[in-house]
N, C-alpha and C positions, 0 to 999 in steps of 0.2 A: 209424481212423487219424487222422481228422481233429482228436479228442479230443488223442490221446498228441500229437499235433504243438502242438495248445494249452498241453500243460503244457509241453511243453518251452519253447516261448517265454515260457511265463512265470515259467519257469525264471530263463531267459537274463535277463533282464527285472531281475528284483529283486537277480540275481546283480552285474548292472553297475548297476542305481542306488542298491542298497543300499537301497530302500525300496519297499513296498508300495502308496503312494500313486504316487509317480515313474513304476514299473511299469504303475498302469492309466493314468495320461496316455499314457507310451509309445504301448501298445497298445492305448490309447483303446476300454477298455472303465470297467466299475465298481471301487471297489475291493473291495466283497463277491465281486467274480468272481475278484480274484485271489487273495484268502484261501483260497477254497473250493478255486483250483487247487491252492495251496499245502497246503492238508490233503489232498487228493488223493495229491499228490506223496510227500508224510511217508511217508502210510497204503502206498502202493505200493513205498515206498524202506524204509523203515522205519530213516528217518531223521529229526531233526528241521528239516534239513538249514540252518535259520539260524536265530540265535537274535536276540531284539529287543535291543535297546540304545540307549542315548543318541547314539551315533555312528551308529545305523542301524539294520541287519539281517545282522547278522554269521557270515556260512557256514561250516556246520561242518568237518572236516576233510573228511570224505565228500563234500562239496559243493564243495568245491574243487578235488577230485576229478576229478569228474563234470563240472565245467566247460568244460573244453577239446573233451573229446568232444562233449558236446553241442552247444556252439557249433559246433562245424565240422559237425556233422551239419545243423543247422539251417542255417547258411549255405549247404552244397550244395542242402538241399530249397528252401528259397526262392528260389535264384539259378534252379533248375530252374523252378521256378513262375511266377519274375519274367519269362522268359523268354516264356512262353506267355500273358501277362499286360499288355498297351500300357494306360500313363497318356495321357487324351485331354484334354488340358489347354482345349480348347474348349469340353466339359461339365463337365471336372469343377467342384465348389463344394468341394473341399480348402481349408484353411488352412496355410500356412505361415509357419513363423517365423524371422524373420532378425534378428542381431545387429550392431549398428551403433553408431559411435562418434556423438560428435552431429554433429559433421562429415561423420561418411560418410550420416547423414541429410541433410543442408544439401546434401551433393553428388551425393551418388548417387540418392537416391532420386525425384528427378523421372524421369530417368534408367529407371529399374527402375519405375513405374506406370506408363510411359508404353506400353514393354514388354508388360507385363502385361496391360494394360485391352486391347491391339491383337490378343495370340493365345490370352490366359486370361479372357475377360471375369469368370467366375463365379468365379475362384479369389481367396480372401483372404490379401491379406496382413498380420503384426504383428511391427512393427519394437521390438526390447526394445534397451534400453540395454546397451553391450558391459561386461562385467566381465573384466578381465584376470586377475584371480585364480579368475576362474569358469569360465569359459570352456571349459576342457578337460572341467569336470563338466557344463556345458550340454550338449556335444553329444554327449557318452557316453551321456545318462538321456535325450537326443534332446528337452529342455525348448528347444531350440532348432535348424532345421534346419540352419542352415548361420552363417557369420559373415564379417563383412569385416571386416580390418584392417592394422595393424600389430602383430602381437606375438610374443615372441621365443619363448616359452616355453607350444606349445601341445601335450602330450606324447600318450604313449598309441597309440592306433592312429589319432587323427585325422590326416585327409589334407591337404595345401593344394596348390594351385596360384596361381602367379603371375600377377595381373591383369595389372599397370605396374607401374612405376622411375616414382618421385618423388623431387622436390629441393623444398628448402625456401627461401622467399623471403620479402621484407619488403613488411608492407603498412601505409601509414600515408594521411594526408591529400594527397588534390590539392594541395590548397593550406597546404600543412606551411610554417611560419613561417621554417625554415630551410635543410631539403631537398628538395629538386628536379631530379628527373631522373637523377641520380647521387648513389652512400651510400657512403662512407669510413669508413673502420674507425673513424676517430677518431670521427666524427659517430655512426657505430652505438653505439659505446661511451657518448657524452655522452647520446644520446635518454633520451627517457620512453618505457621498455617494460610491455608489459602481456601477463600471463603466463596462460595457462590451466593448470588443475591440479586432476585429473591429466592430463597431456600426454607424451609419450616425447618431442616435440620440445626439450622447455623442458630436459630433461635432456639431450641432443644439443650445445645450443647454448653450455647451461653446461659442459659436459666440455672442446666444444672452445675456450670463451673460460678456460678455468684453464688449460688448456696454453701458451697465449699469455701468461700470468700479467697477465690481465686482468677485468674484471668489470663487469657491465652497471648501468643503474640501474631497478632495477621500479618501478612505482609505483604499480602496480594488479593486483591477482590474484581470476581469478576463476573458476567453476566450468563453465561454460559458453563455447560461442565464441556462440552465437546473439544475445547482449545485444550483441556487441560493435561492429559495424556502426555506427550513428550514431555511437559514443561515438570513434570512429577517424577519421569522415571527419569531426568536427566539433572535433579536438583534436590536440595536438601529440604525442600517444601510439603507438607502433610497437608492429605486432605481427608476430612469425615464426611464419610456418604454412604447407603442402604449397602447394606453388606452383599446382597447379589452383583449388585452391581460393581463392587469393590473388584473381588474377585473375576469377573468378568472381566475389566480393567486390566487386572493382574494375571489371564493368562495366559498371556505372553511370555513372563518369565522375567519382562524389565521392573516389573516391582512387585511389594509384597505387601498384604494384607495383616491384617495384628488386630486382635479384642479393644476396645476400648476401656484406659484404663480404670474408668469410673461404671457404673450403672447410670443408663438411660434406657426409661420402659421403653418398649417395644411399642411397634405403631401399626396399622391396619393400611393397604393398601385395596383399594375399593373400585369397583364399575358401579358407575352413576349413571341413571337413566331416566329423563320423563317419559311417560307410553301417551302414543298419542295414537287414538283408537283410528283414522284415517290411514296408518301404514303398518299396522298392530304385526302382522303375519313378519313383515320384513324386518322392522326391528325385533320383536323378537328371535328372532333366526340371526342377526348380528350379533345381538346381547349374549346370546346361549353361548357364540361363537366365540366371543373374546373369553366367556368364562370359562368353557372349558380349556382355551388353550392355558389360558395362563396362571389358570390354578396349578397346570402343570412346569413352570420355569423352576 
């Protein structure tokens, strides 16, 4: 049983990552073990049941089939299994991996080791940079377990729940040459801004300054927010970004934080997750992990 139950997952496996390789990361075995299941599979089905390709591992009609069944079949035996099954996050030496913008590293992630080191000591974590056009395929092929962010378009069967509601604010120098304390639209308008990209915010700020048929002046764009810090508190250059983070920025005491002076709704910051019923016990214990810490920042 324990056999037939392997093929089937590695069924499931190459079904949703469309690769052979993808498949043994998954199931963190080799990838001569998942060839071998794969001939297995064929020799039993007397199918070829996906064919190779430049785009992937393309399943045949028969396998497309056979897909639905299977999965639901392996989601009951695993959920069964997970069940009788506790992750003990005090021994285990698991790795997981979490997707993060460089900001939600700058912000969260003290936050999340601090966590970790207190009720996982042995567990590892590796923070990968978030790809917004990737994303949905990270955690389908499970190249990633879980994600933070903002993003609109995360389809398929992955799940999210809501961390926080963030608003975005202005962070420039303490000692800014000509604002202080309070920011007018007109003064917003005249500054020297400096844009990160790619950002959803920068695209936020421009929609709502053309509706006002207005326009900012950039003057620096750049691919990172981490550089930005000295180059802010030591210049007359404004920068808009999540208002936790502004302030974080800011307390130090070398700059200051200010409302922005237009309205821009507020945005959801989210944990994204596909379950993949082969490691259910452990992500879920990851997933719980990031939510409750950081409902609390």
């Amino acid at each position: 049983m324990s056999t037939d139950l392997n093929l089937i997952r590695t069924f499931v496996a190459i079904y949703e990552t469309r690769s052979v390789s993808a498949a043994a990361r998954r199931l963190n075995i080799t990838q001569p073990s998942v060839s071998y299941s794969l001939t297995r599979l064929r020799d039993l089905l007397h199918d070829p049941l996906f064919t190779r390709t430049r785009d992937g591992m393309i399943p045949t009609f028969n396998a497309t089939q056979l897909f639905n069944s299977f999965k639901e079949a392996l989601n009951s035996i695993e959920s069964a299994i997970s069940a009788t099954r506790q992750f003990d996050p005090t021994r285990s030496e698991r790795s997981f991996r979490l997707a993060l913008s460089d900001l939600g590293e700058l912000y969260f992630l003290p936050f999340l080791i601090r966590e970790f080191q207190a009720i996982a000591p042995s567990v590892g974590l590796e923070i990968v940079q978030i790809d917004s056009n990737l994303i949905a395929e990270w955690l389908q092929t499970g190249y990633v377990d879980a994600a933070v962010g903002n993003m609109q378009f995360v389809g398929g069967q992955a799940r999210k729940t809501t961390l926080f509601s963030e608003s975005y604010s202005c962070l420039l120098s303490a000692s800014h040459p000509t604002i202080q304390g309070t920011l007018t639209l007109e003064q917003y308008v005249a500054a020297n801004h400096v844009v990160v990209a790619p950002f959803t915010g920068h695209h936020l700020v421009e929609d709502a300054m053309s509706e006002m048929g207005l326009s900012r002046k950039i003057v620096l764009r750049v691919p990172h927010f981490t550089s930005l810090s000295s180059s802010i508190a030591t210049t007359d250059l404004m920068l808009t970004l999540p208002t936790r983070i502004a302030k974080s920025f800011a307390s130090e005491g070398r700059m200051q934080v200010l409302p922005l002076p237009f309205q821009l709704p507020p945005f959801e910051v989210n944990l994204y997750w596909y379950p993949h019923a082969e490691d259910s016990a452990a992500q879920q214990w990851f997933c719980d992990t990031i939510n409750r810490t950081l409902r609390q920042v």
